[in-house]
C-alpha positions as CSV (number, residue, x, y, z in Angstrom):
1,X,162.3,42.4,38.9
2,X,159.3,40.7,39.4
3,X,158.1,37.3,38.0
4,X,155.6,34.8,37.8
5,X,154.9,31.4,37.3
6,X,151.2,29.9,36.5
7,X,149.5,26.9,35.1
8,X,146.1,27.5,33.3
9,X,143.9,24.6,32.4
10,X,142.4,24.9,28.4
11,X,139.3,22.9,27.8
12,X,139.9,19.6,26.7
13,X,141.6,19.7,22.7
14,X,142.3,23.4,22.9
15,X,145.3,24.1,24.5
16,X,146.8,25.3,21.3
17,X,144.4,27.4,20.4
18,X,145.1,29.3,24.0
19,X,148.6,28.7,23.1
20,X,148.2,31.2,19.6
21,X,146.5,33.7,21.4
22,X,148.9,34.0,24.3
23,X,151.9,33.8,21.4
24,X,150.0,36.1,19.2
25,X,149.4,39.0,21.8
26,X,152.8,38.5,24.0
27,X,155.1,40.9,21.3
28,X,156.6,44.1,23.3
29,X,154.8,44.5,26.0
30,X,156.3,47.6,28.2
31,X,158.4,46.4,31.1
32,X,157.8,42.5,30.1
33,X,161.0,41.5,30.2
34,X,160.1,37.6,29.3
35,X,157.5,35.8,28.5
36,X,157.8,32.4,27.7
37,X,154.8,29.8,27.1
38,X,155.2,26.0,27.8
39,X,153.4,22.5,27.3
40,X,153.1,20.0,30.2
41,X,154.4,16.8,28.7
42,X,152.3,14.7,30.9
43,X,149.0,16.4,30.5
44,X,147.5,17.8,27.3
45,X,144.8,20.6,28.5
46,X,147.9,22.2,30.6
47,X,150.0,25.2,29.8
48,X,152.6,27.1,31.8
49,X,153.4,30.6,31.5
50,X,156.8,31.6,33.3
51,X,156.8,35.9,33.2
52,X,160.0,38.4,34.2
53,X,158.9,42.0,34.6
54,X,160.9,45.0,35.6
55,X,158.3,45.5,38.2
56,X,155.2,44.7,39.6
57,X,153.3,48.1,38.2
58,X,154.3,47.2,34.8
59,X,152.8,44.0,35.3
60,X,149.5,45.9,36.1
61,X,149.5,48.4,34.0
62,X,150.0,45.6,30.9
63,X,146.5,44.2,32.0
64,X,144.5,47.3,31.2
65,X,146.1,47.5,27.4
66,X,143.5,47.4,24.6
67,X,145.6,44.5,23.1
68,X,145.6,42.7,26.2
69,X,142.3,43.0,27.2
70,X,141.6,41.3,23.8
71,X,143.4,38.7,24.2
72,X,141.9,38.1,27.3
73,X,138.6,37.6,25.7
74,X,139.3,35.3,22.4
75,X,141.3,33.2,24.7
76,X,138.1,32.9,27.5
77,X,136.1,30.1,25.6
78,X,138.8,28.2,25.3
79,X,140.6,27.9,29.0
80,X,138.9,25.8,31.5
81,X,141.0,27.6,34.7
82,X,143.8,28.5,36.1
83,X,145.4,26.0,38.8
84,X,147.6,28.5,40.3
85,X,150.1,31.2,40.0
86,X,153.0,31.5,42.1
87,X,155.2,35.3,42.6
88,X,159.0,35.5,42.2
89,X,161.6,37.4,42.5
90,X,164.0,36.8,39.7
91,X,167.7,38.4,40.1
92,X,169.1,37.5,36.9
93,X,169.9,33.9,34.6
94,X,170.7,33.2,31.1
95,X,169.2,36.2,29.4
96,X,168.1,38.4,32.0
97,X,170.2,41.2,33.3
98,X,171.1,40.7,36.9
99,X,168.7,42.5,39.1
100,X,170.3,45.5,41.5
């Protein structure tokens, strides 16, 4: 499996509107195995997105799909940057198969 973990910055007051475009184009993605958004509770513009993939390629491959791509660009105006991203290896947890 193959996972990451980022924080992205919205502009100031629009970190929910980030937040519906990520939940609004994150349905069945091929090979995303999770996808889960999250609010900082100490600072307002942050959001934290915590991805499982089966692997890496599928990753990749999800970044080039129409749907994606438009995502991408309703969400631009609103995010201020990306702080960082970290990759994982995850090997299994509450709702994820254990990796072989």
């Amino acid at each position: 499996m193959y996972g990451l973990i980022g924080k992205m910055r919205a502009a100031r007051g629009q970190r929910d509107a980030v937040m519906d475009v990520l939940r609004a184009s994150t349905g069945a993605l091929p090979g995303c195995l999770s996808y889960i958004i999250a609010t900082d509770p100490v600072d307002a513009d942050a959001i934290w997105v915590t991805e499982v993939w089966t692997d890496q390629a599928s990753h990749k491959a999800s970044l080039q799909l129409p749907e994606v791509q438009a995502a991408i660009a309703k969400a631009r105006p609103f995010i201020a940057g990306f702080e960082f991203q970290v990759e994982t290896h995850p090997v299994g947890g509450f709702g994820l198969a254990e990796a072989k």
